[in-house]
C-alpha positions in Angstrom: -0.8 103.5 83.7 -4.2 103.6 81.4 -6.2 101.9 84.2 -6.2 101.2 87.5 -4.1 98.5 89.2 -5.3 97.4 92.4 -2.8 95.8 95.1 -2.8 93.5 97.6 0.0 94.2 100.2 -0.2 91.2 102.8 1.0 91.5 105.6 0.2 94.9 105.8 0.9 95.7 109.1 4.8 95.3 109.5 7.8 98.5 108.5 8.0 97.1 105.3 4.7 97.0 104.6 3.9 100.3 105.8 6.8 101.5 103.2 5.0 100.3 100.6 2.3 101.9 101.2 4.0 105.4 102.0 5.7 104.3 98.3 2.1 103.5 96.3 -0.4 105.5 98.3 0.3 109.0 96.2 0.7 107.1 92.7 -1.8 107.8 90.3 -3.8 104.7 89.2 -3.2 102.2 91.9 -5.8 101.2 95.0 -3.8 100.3 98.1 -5.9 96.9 99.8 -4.0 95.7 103.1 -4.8 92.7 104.6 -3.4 90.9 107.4 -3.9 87.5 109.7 -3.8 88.9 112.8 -4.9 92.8 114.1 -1.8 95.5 113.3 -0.7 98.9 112.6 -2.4 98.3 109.0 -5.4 99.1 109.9 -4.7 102.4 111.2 -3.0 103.2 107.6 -4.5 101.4 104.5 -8.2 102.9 103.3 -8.9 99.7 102.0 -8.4 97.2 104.9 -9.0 93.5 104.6 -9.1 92.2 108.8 -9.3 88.3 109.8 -7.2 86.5 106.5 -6.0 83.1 107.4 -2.7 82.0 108.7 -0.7 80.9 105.8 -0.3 77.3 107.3 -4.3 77.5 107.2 -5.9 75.0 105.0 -7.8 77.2 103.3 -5.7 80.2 103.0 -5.1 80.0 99.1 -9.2 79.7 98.7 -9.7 82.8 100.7 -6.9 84.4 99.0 -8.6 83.8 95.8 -11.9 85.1 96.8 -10.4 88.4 97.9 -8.5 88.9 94.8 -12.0 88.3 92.8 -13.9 90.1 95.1 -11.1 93.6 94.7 -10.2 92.7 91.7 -6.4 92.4 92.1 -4.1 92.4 89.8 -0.7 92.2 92.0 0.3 90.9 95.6 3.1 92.1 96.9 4.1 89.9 100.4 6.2 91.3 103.2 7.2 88.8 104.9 10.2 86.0 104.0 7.3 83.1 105.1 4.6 84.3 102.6 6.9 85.3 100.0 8.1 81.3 100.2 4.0 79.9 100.8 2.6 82.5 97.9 5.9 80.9 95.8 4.9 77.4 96.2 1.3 78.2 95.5 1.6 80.5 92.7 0.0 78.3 90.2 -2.9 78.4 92.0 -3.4 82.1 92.8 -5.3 83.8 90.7 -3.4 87.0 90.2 0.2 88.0 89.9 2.5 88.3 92.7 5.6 90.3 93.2 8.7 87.7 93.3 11.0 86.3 90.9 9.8 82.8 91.3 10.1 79.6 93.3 13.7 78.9 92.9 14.6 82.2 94.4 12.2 82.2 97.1 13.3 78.8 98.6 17.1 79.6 98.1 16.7 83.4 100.0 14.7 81.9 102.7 17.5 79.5 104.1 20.9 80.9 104.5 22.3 77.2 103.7 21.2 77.5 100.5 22.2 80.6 99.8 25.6 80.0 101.1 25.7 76.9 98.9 25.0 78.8 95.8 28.0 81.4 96.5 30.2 79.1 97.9 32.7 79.7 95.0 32.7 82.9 95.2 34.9 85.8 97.4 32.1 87.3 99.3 30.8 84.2 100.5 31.6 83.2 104.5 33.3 80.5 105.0 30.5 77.9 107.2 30.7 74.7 108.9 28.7 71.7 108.7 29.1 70.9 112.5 30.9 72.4 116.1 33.0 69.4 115.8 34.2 71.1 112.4 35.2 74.6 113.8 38.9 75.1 113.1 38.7 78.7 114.5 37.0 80.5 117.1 34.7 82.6 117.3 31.9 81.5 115.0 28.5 83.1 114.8 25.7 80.5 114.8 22.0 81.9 113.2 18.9 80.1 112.4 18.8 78.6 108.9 15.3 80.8 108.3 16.2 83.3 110.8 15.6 86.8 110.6 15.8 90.1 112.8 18.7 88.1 114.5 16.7 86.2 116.2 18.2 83.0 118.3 21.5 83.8 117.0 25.1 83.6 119.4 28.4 84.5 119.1 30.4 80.7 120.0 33.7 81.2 121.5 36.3 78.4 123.3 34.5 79.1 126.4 30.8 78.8 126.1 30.5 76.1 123.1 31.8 73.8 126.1 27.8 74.4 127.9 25.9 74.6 124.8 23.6 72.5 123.8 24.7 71.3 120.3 21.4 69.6 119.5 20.1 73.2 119.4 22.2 74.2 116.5 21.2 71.7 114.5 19.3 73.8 111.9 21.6 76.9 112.6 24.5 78.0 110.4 27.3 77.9 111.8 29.4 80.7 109.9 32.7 82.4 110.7 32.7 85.8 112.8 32.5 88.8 110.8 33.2 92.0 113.4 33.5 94.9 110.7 30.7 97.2 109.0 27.3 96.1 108.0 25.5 97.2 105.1 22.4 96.9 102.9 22.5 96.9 99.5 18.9 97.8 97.3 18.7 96.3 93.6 16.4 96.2 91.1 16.8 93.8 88.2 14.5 94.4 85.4 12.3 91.8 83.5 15.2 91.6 81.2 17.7 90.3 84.2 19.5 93.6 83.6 20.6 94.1 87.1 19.3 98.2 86.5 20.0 99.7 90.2 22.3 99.4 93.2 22.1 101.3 96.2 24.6 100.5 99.0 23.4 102.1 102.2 25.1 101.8 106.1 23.2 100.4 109.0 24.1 102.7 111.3 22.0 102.1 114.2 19.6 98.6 114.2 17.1 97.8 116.5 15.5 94.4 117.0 17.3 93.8 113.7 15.7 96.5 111.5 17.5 99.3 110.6 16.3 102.8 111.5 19.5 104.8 111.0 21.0 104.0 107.7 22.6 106.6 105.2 24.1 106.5 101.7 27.3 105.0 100.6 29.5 105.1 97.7 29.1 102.1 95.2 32.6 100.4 95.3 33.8 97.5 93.0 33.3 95.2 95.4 29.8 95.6 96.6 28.9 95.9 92.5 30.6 92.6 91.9 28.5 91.2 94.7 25.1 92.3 93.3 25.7 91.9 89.6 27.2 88.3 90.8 24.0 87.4 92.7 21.8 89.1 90.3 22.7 86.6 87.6 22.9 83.5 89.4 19.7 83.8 91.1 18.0 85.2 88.0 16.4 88.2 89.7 12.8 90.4 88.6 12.1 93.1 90.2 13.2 94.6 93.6 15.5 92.9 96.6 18.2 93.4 98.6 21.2 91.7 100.0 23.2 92.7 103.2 27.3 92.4 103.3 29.4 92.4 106.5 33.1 92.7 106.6 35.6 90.0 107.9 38.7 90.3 110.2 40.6 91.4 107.0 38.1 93.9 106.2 36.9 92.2 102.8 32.8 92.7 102.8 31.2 88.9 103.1 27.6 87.8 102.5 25.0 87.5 105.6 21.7 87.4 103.5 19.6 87.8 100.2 15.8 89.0 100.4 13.0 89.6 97.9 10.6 91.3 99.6 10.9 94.7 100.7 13.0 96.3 102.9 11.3 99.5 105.4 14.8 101.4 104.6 14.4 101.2 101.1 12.8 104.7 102.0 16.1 105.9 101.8 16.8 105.5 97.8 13.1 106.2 97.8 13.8 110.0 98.7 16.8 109.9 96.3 14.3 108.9 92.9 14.2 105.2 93.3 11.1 103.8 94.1 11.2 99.7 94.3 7.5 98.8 94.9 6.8 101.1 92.2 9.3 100.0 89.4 8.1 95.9 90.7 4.9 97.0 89.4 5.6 98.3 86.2 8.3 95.8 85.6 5.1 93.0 86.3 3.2 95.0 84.0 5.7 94.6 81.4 6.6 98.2 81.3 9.9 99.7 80.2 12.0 100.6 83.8 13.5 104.1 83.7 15.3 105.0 86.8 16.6 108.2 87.7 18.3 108.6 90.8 19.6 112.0 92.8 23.6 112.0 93.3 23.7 113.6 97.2 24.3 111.8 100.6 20.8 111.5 102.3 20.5 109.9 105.6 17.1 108.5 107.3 16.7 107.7 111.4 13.5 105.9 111.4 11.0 106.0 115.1 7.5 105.4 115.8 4.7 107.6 114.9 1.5 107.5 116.4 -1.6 107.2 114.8 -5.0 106.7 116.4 -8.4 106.1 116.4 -11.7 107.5 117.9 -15.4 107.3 118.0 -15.2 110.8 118.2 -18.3 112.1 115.7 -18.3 115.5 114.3 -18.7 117.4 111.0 -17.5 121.0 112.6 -14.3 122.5 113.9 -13.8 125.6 115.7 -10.4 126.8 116.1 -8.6 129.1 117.4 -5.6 131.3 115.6 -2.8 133.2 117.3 -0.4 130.2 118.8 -3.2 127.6 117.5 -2.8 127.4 113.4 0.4 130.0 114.6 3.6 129.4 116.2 5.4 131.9 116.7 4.2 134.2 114.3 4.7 131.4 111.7 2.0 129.2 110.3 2.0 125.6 112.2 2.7 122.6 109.8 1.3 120.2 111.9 -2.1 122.0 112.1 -2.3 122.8 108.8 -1.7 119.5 108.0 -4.9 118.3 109.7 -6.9 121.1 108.6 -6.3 119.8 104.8 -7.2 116.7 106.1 -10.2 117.5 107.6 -11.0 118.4 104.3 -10.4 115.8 102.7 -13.3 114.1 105.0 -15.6 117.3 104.3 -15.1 118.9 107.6 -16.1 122.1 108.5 -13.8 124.4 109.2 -14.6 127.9 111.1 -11.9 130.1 112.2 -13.0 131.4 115.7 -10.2 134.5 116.6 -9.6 137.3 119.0 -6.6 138.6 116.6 -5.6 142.2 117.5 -4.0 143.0 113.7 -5.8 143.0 109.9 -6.3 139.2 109.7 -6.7 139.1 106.1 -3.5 140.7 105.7 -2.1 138.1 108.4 -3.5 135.5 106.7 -2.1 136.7 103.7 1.3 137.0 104.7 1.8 133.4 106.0 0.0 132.3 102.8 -3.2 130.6 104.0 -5.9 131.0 101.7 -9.5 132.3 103.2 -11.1 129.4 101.2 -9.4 127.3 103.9 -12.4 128.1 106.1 -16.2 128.0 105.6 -16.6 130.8 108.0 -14.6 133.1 110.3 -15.8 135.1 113.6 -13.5 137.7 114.3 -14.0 138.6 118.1 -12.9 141.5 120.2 -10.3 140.7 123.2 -13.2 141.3 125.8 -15.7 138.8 123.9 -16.4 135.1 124.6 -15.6 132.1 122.4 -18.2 130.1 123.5 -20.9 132.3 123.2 -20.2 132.2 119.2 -20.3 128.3 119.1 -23.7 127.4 117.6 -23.2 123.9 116.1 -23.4 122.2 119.6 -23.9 118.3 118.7 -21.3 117.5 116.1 -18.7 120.3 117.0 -14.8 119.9 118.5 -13.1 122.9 119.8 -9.6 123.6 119.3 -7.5 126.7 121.4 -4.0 126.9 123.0 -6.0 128.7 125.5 -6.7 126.5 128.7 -9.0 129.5 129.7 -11.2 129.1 126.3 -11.3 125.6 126.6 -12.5 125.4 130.0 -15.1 128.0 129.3 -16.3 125.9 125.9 -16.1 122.4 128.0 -18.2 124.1 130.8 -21.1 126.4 129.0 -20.8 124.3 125.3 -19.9 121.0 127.0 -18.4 119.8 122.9 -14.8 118.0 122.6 -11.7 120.3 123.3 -8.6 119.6 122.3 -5.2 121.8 122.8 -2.5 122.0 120.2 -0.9 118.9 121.5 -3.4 116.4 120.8 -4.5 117.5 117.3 -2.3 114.4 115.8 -5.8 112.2 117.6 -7.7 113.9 115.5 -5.5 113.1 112.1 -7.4 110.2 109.7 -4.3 108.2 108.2 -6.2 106.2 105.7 -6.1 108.9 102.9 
């Protein structure tokens, strides 16, 4: 890209969301802005962070939309959930920048499985539905919301139970036959062209609250390309989405749903090449799409990671070496990670060391550069840490050592931390 493209992710505070930004926030060219209606995980991530926005059902959601995309300057908006997708859709003609979905049409039909069912209704892969419980001519069916998601409100209806249901209730469910085999996810992208360019089958392994967070790679057959090159061209797709298949009692993969936002296991093909928030871009900016994709197996298991924040004030760290940076006589990722990233936020760094060996050769060996630190105090095994820490106001101490730290906390009286708790000290938003 010749200039730089700023983006709006909104929500920004959901999996998805924080995909996109693990997807964008290395490229070259583009400011991440996240903003989000409510306060969320975004703000522990996105640099640019845009608190307080209006609830989409707000009256004066578009206005303040507008201002922030004058006010950054954006150029794309990418939404991450089905609700904004379908609101950003209907107001498009009145936003003042570009946003990242196909268009109206295929907003409204992917956010209401009756829709969707009725577009694909001729077609193999589509489940057979019925309009009513009086209709069912075989049990079990599965009944889900109409604009469900995460399989929310959803039940399995078998002879027995239909008989103390409250049919009233499913009167804006869909009421489609049971489909007990293998569920997967499916990532496209469809270029500006409608050239359906990628297709990514992947398995859900292991789902919690209806997101995936163990998925891995699968084959592309003939019958899950039919599927996407089928529903590619009906629904005139641009850009990235998905589409997840289940399979029948026969075995024969049906359809349960078709998305165009972003899906947080899209990570997946991610590590394989293909990057969908990326190529969305380009494709918006009217670029040519190139895609090349790894041919290996890769599996993903997706769990929280913590990320925090403090008050904590301080421009100097003194830390320790042997089982501190080291473990076991190997340099510590995880430290060295936040000592690059103190860094980046102009910390000082000063290597503080009772090392019994030739530590420039040590150093050496386990490739750390001595430009890592602005200063180093070698010590002797009989000397004191504490006496050798000078910057006393804006200083954090950290040592394996519960020894050293007690002494620091005591005769210094600065922050300690031990190796444990150095992910506290670890600033997300670059």
């Amino acid at each position: 890209m010749d200039k730089n493209i700023s983006v709006l992710v909104f929500p920004c505070g959901s999996e998805n969301a924080l995909e996109i930004h693990q997807a964008l926030k290395d490229v070259i060219n583009i400011t991440l802005i996240g903003a989000s209606s409510i306060d969320n995980h975004g703000s522990y991530v996105f640099k640019n962070y845009i608190p307080n926005m209006p609830h989409i059902t707000s009256t004066n959601f578009i206005n303040k939309l507008n201002e922030i995309i004058v006010e950054f300057n954006i150029d794309i908006i990418i939404p991450t959930h089905d609700d904004v997708v379908l609101k950003l859709a209907q107001e498009a003609n009145q936003i003042k920048t570009k946003i990242a979905i196909p268009g109206l049409e295929q907003a409204i039909i992917t956010r209401s499985k009756k829709k969707t069912y009725e577009l694909f209704n001729e077609y193999s892969f589509c489940p057979k539905t019925f309009n009513n419980l009086e209709k069912i001519e075989q049990y079990p069916v599965f009944a889900k919301p109409d604009d469900g998601q995460g399989g929310k409100d959803t039940i399995l209806i078998d002879e027995k139970n239909i008989k103390h249901l409250n049919k009233e209730h499913f009167k804006n469910h869909v009421l489609c036959e049971y489909l007990p085999g293998e569920e997967i996810t499916i990532d496209c992208f469809t270029d500006k062209k409608g050239i359906l360019r990628f297709v990514g089958p992947r398995k859900r392994e292991r789902v919690f609250c209806g997101i995936s967070v163990r998925s891995f790679t699968i084959n592309l057959s003939a019958e899950i390309e039919y599927a996407a090159q089928t529903i590619s061209n009906r629904m005139k797709m641009n850009g990235l989405w998905y589409f997840q298949l289940k399979k029948d009692v026969n075995g024969i993969y049906k359809l349960l749903e078709v998305s165009v936002r972003t899906a947080g296991t899209m990570n997946l093909y991610r590590g394989l090449g293909v990057n969908f928030p990326l190529l969305t871009i380009y494709n918006l900016l009217d670029y040519d799409i190139n895609i090349l994709c790894n041919d290996y197996h890769l599996e993903v298991d997706r769990a929280f990671i913590n990320r925090y924040k403090n008050d904590l004030v301080y421009d100097t760290i003194y830390i320790d070496f042997d089982d501190t940076i080291t473990k076991n006589g190997k340099a510590n990722p995880e430290v060295m990670m936040f000592l690059y990233n103190a860094k980046l936020f102009e910390k000082k760094i000063i290597l503080i060391t009772k090392h019994e060996y030739d530590l420039n050769l040590t150093l050496n060996n386990l490739s750390i550069h001595l430009g890592l630190f602005d200063k180093i105090i070698h010590l002797n095994k009989s000397d004191t840490k504490y006496q050798h820490i000078l910057h006393t106001n804006n200083a954090i101490f950290i040592d394996n050592s519960f020894h050293e730290r007690a002494e620091v906390k005591k005769y210094v009286n600065i922050p300690i931390f031990d190796v444990d708790a150095i992910q506290t000290l670890i600033n997300w938003k670059n």
